[in-house]
N, C-alpha and C positions, 0 to 999 in steps of 0.2 A: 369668659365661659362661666355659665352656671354653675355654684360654686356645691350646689344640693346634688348635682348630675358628678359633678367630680367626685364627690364624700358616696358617693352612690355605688360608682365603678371603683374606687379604691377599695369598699366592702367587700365588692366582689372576687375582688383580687383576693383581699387577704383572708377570707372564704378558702378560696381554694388553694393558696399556698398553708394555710395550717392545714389541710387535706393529705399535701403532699408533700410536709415534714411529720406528720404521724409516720405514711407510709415510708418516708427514707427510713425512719427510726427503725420499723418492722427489720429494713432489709438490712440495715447498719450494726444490728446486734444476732442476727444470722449469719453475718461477715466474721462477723468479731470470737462470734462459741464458733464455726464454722459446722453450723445445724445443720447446712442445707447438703453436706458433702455425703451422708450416710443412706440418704434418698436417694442424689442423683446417681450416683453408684450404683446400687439397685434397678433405677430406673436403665443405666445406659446398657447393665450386663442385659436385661432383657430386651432392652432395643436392637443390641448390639446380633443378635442371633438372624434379625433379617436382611443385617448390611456389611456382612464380612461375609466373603466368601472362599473357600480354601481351595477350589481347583486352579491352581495358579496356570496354567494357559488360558483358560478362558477371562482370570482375571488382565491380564496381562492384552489380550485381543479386549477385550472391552474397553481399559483404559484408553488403548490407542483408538479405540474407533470411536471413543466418547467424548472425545476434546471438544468445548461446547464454545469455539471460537463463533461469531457473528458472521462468517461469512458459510459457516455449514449449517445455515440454521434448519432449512429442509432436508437436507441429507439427513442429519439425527435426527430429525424426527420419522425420517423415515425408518432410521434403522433402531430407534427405540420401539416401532412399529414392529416390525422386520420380526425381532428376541421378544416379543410380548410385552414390556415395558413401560407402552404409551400411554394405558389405562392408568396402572399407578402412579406414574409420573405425573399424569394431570391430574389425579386426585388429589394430592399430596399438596399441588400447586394452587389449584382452584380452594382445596379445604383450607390452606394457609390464608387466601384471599380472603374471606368468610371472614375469617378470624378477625386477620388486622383491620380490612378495611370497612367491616361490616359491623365488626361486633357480637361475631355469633357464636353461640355453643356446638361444637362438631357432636354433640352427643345428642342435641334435638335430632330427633327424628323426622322433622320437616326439614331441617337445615340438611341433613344426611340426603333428604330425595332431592333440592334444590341444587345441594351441590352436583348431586348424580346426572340432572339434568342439564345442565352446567358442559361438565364433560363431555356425555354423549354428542352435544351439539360441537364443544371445542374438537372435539377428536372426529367426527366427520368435516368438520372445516379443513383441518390441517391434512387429513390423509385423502381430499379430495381429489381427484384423477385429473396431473397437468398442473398441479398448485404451484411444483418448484416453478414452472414455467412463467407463469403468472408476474405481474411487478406489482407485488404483492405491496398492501397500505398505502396506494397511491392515490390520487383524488379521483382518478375515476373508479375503484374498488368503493370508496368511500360514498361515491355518490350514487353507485348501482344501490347499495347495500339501503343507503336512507329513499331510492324508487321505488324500492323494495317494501317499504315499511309508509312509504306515502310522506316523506318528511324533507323532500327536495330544500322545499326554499329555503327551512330553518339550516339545513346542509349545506346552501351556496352560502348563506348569513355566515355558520360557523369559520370555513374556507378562505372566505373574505376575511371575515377577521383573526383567522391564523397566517395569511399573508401578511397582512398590515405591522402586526405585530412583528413576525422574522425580521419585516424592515427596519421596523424602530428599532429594536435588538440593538443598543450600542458594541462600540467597540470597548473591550474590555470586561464584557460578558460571553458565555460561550453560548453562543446561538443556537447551536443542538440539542446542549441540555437543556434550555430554556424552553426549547421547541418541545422536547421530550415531554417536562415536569407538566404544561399544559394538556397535552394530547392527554397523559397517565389520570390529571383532575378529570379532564370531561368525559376519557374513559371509566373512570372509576364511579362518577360521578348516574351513567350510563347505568350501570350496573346494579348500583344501588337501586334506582329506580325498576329495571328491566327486575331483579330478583324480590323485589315486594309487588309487583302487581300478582292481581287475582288471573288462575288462567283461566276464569271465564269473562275477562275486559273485554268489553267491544271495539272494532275497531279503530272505530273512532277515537275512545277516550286514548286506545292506547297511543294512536298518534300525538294525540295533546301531553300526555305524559313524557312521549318522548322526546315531542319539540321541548318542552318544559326542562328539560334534562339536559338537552343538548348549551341550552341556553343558558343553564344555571352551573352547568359545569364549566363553560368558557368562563362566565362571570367570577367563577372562584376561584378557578384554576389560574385568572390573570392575577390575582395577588402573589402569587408563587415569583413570576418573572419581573413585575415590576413593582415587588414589596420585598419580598426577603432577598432575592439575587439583586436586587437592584444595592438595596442598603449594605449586602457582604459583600459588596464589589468595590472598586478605587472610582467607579464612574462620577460619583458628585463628590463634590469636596465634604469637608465636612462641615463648613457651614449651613451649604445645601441639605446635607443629609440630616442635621438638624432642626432644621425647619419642615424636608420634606415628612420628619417623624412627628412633628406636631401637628402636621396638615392631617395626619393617617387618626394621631390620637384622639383629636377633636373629633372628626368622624364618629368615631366605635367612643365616645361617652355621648356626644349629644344626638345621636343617629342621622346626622344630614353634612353632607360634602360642603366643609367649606370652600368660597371662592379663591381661586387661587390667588389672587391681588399682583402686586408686580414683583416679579421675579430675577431677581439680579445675577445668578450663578449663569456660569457659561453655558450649562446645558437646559435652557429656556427653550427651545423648541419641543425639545425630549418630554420635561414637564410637564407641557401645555399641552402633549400629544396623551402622555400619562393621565393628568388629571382629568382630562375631556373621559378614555376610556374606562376609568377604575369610577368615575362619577354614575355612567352608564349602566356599570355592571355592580356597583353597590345597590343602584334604585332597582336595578333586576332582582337582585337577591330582597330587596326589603318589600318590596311589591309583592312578592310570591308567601311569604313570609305567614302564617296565623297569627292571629295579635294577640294567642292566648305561649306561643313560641316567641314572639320577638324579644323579649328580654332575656331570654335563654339564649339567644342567639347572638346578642350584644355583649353581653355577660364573657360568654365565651371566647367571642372576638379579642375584647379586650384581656381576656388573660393570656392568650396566645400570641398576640402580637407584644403585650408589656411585658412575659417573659423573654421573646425573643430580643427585644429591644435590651432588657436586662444583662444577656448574654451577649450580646455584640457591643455593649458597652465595656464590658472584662477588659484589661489588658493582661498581658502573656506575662509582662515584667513585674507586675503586683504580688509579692511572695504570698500574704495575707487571706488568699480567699480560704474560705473554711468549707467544709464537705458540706454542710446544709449549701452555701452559695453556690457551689456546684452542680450539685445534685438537680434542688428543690427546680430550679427554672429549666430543666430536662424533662422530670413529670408534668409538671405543667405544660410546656408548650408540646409534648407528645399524644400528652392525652386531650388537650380541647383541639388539636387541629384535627382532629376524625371527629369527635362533638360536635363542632362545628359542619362539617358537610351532615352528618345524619340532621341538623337542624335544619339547613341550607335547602332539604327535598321535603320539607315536614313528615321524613320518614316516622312508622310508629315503631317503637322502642319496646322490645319484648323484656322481657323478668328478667333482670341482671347485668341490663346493657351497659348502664353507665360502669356499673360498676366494673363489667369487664374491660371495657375503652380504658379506662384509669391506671387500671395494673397492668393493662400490655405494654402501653405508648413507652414504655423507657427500655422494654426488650428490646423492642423495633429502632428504638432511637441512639438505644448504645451499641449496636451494631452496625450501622450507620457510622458512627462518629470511630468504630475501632475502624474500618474499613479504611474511614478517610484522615486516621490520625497525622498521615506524615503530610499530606495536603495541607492539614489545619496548622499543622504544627510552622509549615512555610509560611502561611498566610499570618501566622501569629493570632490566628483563631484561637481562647481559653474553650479546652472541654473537657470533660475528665479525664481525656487519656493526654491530651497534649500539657497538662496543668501535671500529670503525675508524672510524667516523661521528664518534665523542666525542675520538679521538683520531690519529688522522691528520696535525694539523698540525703535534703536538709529537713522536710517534713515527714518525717515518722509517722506523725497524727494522718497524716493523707489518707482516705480509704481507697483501695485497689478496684479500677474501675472494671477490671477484666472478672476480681472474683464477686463484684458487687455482680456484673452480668450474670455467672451463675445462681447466685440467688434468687435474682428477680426470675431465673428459669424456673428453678426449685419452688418459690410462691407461686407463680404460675399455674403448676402441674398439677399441683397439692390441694392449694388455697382458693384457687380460683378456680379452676375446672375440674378440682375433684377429682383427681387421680385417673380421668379418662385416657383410655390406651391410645384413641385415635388423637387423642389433642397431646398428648406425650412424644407420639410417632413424629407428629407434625413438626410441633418445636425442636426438637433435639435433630430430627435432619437439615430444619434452618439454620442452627446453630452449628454443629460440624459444615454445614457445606460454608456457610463463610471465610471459617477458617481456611477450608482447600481452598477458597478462589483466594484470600488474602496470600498464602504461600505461594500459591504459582503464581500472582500479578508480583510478590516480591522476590521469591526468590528464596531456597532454601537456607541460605544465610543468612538473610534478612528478618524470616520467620524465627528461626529459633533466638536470633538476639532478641526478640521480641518478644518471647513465649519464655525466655531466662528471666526476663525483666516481669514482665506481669502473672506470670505463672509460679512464681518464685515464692509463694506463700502458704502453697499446698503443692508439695512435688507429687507427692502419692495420685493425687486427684488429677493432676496434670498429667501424671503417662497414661491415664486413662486417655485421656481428650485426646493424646497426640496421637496414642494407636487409633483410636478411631477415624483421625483425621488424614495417616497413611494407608490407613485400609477402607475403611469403611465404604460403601456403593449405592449405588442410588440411592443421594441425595441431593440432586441436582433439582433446581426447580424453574417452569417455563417462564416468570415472569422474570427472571435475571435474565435468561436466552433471549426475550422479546426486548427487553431492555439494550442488551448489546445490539439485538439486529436491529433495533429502530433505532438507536444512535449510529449503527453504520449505514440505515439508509439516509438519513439525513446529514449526514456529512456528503456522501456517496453524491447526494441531490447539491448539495452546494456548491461541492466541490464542480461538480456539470455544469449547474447553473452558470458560475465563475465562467468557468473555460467556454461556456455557451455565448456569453455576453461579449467576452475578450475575443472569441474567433467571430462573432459577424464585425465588431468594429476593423477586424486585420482585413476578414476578407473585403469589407465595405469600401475599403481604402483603396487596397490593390483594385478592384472593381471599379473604383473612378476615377483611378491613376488612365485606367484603358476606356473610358466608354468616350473622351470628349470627340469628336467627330473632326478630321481637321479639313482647314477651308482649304479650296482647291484654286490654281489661277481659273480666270474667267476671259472672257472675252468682252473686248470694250462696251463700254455703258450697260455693262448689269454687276449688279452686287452680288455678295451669297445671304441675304437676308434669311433665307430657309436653314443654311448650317447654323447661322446662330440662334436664329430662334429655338429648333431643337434642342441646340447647346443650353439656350435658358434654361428650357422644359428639363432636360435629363439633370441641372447640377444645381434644380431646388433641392430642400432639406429631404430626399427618397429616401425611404428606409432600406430600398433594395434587395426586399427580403426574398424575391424569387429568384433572381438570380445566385443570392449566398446560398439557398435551399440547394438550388444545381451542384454550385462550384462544392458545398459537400457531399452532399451524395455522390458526385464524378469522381471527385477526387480521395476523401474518407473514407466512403463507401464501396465503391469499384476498383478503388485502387486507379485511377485513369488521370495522366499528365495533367498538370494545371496548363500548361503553355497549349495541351492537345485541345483540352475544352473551351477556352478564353472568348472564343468566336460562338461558340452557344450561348457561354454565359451572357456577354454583349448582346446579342440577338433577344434574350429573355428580356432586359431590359428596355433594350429601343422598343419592342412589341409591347411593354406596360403601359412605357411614358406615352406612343403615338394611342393607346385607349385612350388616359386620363386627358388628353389633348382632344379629342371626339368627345371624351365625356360632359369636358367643362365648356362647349362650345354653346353659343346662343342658342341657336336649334335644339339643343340638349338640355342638360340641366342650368345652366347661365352660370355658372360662379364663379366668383370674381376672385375667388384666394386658393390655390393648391400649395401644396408645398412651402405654405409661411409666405409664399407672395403672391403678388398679383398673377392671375392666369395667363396665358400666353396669347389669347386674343385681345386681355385687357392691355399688354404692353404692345403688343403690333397691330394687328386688326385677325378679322376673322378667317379672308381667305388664305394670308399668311401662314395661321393655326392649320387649318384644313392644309395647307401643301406641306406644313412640315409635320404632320401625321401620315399623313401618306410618305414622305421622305425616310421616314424613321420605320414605317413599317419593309421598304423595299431596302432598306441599311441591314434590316434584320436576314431577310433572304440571303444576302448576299455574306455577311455573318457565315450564318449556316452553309452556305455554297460553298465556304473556304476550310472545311474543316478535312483538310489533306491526312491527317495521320492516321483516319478512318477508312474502310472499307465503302467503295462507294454506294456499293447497294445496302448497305447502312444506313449511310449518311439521306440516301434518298429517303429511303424510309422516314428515318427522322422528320425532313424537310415535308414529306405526305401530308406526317400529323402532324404537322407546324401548322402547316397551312389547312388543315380541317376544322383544328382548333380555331383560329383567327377568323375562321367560319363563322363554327359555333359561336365565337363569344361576339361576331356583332349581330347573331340570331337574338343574343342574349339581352345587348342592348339596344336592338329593336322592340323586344318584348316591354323591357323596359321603359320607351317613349311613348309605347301602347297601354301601358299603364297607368300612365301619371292621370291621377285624378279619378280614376277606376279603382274601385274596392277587389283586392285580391283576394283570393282562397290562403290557407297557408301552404298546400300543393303548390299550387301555382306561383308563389313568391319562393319557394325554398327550389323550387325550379327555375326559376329567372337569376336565382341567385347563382346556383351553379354555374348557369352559363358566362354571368357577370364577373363571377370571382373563382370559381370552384377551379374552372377550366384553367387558367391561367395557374394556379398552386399545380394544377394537374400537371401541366407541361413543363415543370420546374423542376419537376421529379421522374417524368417518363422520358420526356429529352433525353437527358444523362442516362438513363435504363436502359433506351431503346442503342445507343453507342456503345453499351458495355453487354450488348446481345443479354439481357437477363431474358428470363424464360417467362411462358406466356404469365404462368402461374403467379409471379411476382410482380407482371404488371399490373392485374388484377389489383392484387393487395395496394400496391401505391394506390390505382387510380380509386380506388375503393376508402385509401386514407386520403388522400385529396380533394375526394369530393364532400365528405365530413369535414375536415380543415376547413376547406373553403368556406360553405356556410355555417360554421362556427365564427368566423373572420366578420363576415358580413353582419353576423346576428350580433356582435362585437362590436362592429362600426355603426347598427345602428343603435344602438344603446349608449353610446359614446356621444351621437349625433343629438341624444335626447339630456344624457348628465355627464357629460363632458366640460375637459375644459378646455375653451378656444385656445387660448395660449400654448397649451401643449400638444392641440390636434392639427393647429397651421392653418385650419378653415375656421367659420364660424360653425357654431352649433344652431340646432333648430334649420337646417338648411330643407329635410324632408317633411320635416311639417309645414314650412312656405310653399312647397312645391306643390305639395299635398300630394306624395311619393306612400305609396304601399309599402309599407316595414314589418319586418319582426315585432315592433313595440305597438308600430298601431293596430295589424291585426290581433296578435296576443296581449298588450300591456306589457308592461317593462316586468313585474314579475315571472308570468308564462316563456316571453323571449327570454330571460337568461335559464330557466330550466332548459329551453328546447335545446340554446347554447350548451350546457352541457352534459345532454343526451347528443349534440352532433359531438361531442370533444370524448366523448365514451366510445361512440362509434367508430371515430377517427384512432384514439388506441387503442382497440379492438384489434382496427384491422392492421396496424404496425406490428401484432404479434406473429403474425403471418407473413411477414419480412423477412426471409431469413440473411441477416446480418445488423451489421448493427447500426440501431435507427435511432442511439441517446441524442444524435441532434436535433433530428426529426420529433421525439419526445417531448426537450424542452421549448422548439420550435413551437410547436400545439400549446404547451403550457403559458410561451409568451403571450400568442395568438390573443386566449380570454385572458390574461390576466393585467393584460396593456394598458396605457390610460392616453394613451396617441395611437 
């Protein structure tokens, strides 16, 4: 490595750590006289008058209806609504926002209307009519919201690569907050941008700004999961993790991703999958970049990640560390990783910015580290508070990282924002409400061993803090609410996911324990050449996925016997396989591979195929004819639409043979499609409907998610058909372009088709809101649908 590039970025370092040993000095002899104790005082009596309240019933009905658990997330915000509430709660929340993430003075008067606007729009989102109903931050909210703003593709771009990532997600990382930590970068990231444009942008630019955003936010926000959780985690050894920290350092001094070369550690795929992405997404951010910013933004990089490297090299058992070693790599990596994003959007930097970014980042940052001391203290993470927990009794010298936090509040209020009331309000409710959350997640005995311990150096100052912290009221804030509710919806999602994946393999099972067809005696000199050939056809690699749609919604959903529906479920399958047997026939599309083998007139011949499609279809009737535990004028029914359907869907593949070689409309294709695929999802779910007598209203809704499913599936298959991969699709690819077959991709482009794809997958959860019961299979079932790669 350049040895002038290294003397370069080591300047830069010790640049900013002599920055941020002046400033520990500042706070270390404000600790020491205890200066900052005769302000806050001052400060908290006058706070203190708009957050204690004395009518004790009303306090009393508040606290119980205010318990700000993730699973009431709409309920409170309803009833913060409900008492009047919701306005300052989100201003309080949004003005904190400002602050940390932005860098702003709550006392401008732009910033004051920004924030204002802010609000008004957060607080008609939240109290919009039907919200709670809503499944709310879902991909299809997501994707409406960017239809909305004209920024689809860079929305399926971002999606895709927040699935990709979930997956790589090792074990031994937590997947949700990983999931979290990114969403919070590209949100945050969002925002930054969304609150410095002009509001007279056109809409044009502003589309580009926000593709721009969207895309620079995943790029930074992927350092989070696969840089710092990667490195605090047990996942690479530590040989790996010192190599993979040299791969990172080279990087941020010479500014280009070295090659990864050959990788010996056991987690070699993980790397290769890492390096490819974080390669990606650093040329994204450098690309974007002013070249009068890029050493600003280098500069920065490297003091943030060699601090943090700094601190993860500590050990817990080194008695030795001294309060500058402490301290100094807390300012530093606080304050350049928000540096770094305002560099990251080449945002413009108003009067005082740096220097506020500087003095806040270790407010934000020792609150944090007090929250997760006992966490750190397991992991044998060194941080101020886990370093004076282990050693306090032998080091006297230690500074108290709890009364160093109020200082840094004290310089804050004072030094930094100049005694503003509303940046006063702000801080000292973040600061009480931590405390409450730390006592209730521990436990009022756990609290005060805690508050003996670090509070032990100013008792007087300390019963201040604790009355406030058993009294004191709103100071709850929505980005810790939003925090808990998206950490429970993404568990809530996995945990589904899991059970989604584990119940079609159960049911997949049971389902081919019963469909094989058994051979029957015959009479001399003829074979059953027809049962077995079907038998081929049904026990290629099927995914089976209409019939499992059935067997839960019969059975999860209606509550209706598995043994009652068996003969439906069977029926739904012999009726797929005898299509895909018509489909792949010479006269039809020709193809020689279904299901990972060869087709069924490539192993018998064609008339064989032809009588065992017709076999499988009249297996099916007969299926259906046997369902005794039913009502027969039910059952009839059912059998009606079986056989309308089986209609419709070879209208569907007539249309289809009328096509080939014909340029379609995308009317006309997204109609052939129904008939092709739609119809068939249709009857997987009305079948079972029409036997559990649901009402007209709710067939609707299915056949209404069905027919979106469906050509969402096909827009799926054929985008699959074009960047797939043979190996895991069981056919070859490029089959529709030999045929020279009308598709999604050929009349849209592979771009256009995966938007229309999820405007059908929006449509399709749309209409599952009007289901009434519960349709989390049917949910994930749609989610597998696009997100497949077979």
């Amino acid at each position: 490595m350049n040895e002038e590039l290294i003397k370069n970025a080591d300047a830069s370092y010790q640049a900013a750590e002599q920055k941020a040993a002046k400033y520990f000095q500042e706070l270390y002899l404000q600790v020491m006289d205890k200066s900052y104790v005769p302000a806050l005082l001052k400060d908290i009596h006058s706070w203190k008058q708009n957050h204690i309240h004395h009518h004790k019933l009303l306090s009393l009905f508040s606290k119980r209806k205010k318990k700000t658990d993730s699973n009431g997330y709409y309920r409170y915000i309803r009833w913060l609504d409900y008492t009047g509430k919701l306005d300052n709660y989100l201003d309080r929340s949004i003005s904190y926002l400002f602050m940390r993430d932005l860098g702003k003075a709550l006392s401008s008067t732009d910033t004051q209307s920004k924030v204002r606007q802010v609000v008004d729009h957060l607080k008609n989102n939240l109290t919009e009519s039907g919200k709670e109903e809503k499944d709310s931050f879902s991909m299809a909210e997501l994707y409406r919201w960017a239809e909305s703003e004209g920024i689809e593709s860079t929305m399926i771009w971002v999606l895709d690569k927040l699935k990709s990532v979930t997956i790589h997600i090792p074990k031994g990382m937590e997947a949700e907050h990983a999931q979290r930590k990114l969403i919070k970068i590209i949100a945050g990231v969002m925002m930054h941008v969304m609150v410095e444009m002009d509001e007279e942008i056109s809409p044009f630019e502003r589309r580009q700004k926000l593709e721009k955003a969207l895309r620079l936010g995943y790029s930074y926000g992927l350092t989070y999961p696969f840089i710092d959780d990667l490195l605090d985690s047990h996942v690479l050894s530590n040989k790996e993790k010192k190599e993979y920290s040299q791969l990172i350092q080279t990087t941020l001094i010479t500014g280009t991703v070295p090659e990864l070369g050959e990788w010996n550690g056991k987690n070699v795929s993980l790397i290769h999958y890492i390096h490819s992405e974080l390669r990606e997404a650093y040329e994204t951010i450098k690309a974007n970049q002013r070249q009068d910013t890029l050493k600003s933004f280098f500069d920065q990089s490297y003091v943030f990640f060699n601090s943090q490297e700094i601190d993860r090299e500590k050990e817990l058992s080194n008695a030795n560390y001294t309060n500058e070693d402490l301290y100094i790599p807390v300012i530093l990596k606080s304050s350049s990783s928000r540096l770094i994003v305002r560099s990251v959007i080449n945002a413009p930097l108003d009067e005082g910015f740096d220097n506020r970014t500087f003095y806040y980042g270790i407010y934000n940052q020792l609150a944090d580290d007090f929250a997760d001391m006992f966490d750190d203290l397991k992991e044998g993470a060194v941080t101020p508070y886990t370093y004076f927990l282990t050693y306090h009794k032998q080091r006297p010298d230690l500074i108290n990282p709890f009364e160093l936090y109020w200082a840094v509040i004290a310089n804050l209020i004072h030094h930094v924002y100049q005694s503003d009331l509303k940046t006063t309000e702000v801080i000292l409710d973040r600061a009480i409400n931590g405390l409450k959350r730390f006592k209730e997640r521990m436990g009022t005995a756990k609290y005060k061993e805690v508050m003996d311990l670090f509070a032990s150096g100013n008792p007087n100052f300390n019963r201040v803090i604790q009355k406030m912290v058993d009294k004191a009221d709103d100071v709850d804030f929505f980005d810790k609410l939003l925090r808990d509710h998206i950490i429970s919806i993404l568990k809530k999602e996995r945990r589904e996911q899991d059970e989604f994946l584990n119940e079609i393999e159960t049911v997949r099972e049971q389902i081919n324990d019963r469909l094989k067809i058994p051979q029957e005696a015959l009479i001399a000199m003829m074979d059953d050449s027809i049962t077995e050939a079907s038998n081929y056809s049904l026990f290629g690699d099927g995914k089976r996925l209409r019939p499992i749609v059935a067997w839960e919604l019969a059975v999860k959903g209606y509550g209706l016997k598995p043994s009652a529906v068996m003969p439906v479920i069977k029926s739904l399958e012999y009726m797929h396989t005898a299509s895909l047997i018509f489909d792949d026939l010479p006269s039809q599309d020709n193809a020689a591979i279904r299901r990972g083998r060869p087709t069924l007139h490539e192993v018998y011949n064609t008339a064989t195929a032809e009588l065992a499609g017709l076999f499988l279809t009249q297996k099916a009737v007969e299926e259906q004819a046997s369902l005794y535990e039913f009502d027969a004028k039910t059952v009839l029914k059912m059998i009606q639409y079986s056989a309308h359907m089986t209609q419709n869907m070879c209208k569907g593949q007539a249309m289809d043979l009328a096509s080939k070689g014909k340029p379609l409309t995308l009317e006309q294709l997204t109609n052939m499609s129904f008939y092709k695929t739609g119809i068939a999802f249709e009857a997987s779910v009305i079948m079972p409907a029409i036997l559990a007598e649901a009402k007209e209203s709710e067939l609707e809704a299915l056949k209404n998610f069905a027919r979106h499913a469906g050509i969402a599936f096909q827009i799926k298959d054929d985008l699959l058909d074009v960047e797939g991969d043979d190996t895991k699709l069981g056919k070859p690819i490029g089959i529709d372009k030999q045929n020279n077959n009308s598709t999604f991709v050929s009349i849209l482009g592979a771009e256009e088709a995966r938007k229309e794809m999820w405007e059908q997958y929006c449509l399709a959860m749309e209409a599952l809101q009007e289901v009434p019961r519960d349709i989390t299979f049917l949910k994930h079932l749609l989610n597998y649908m696009v997100n497949r790669d077979h």
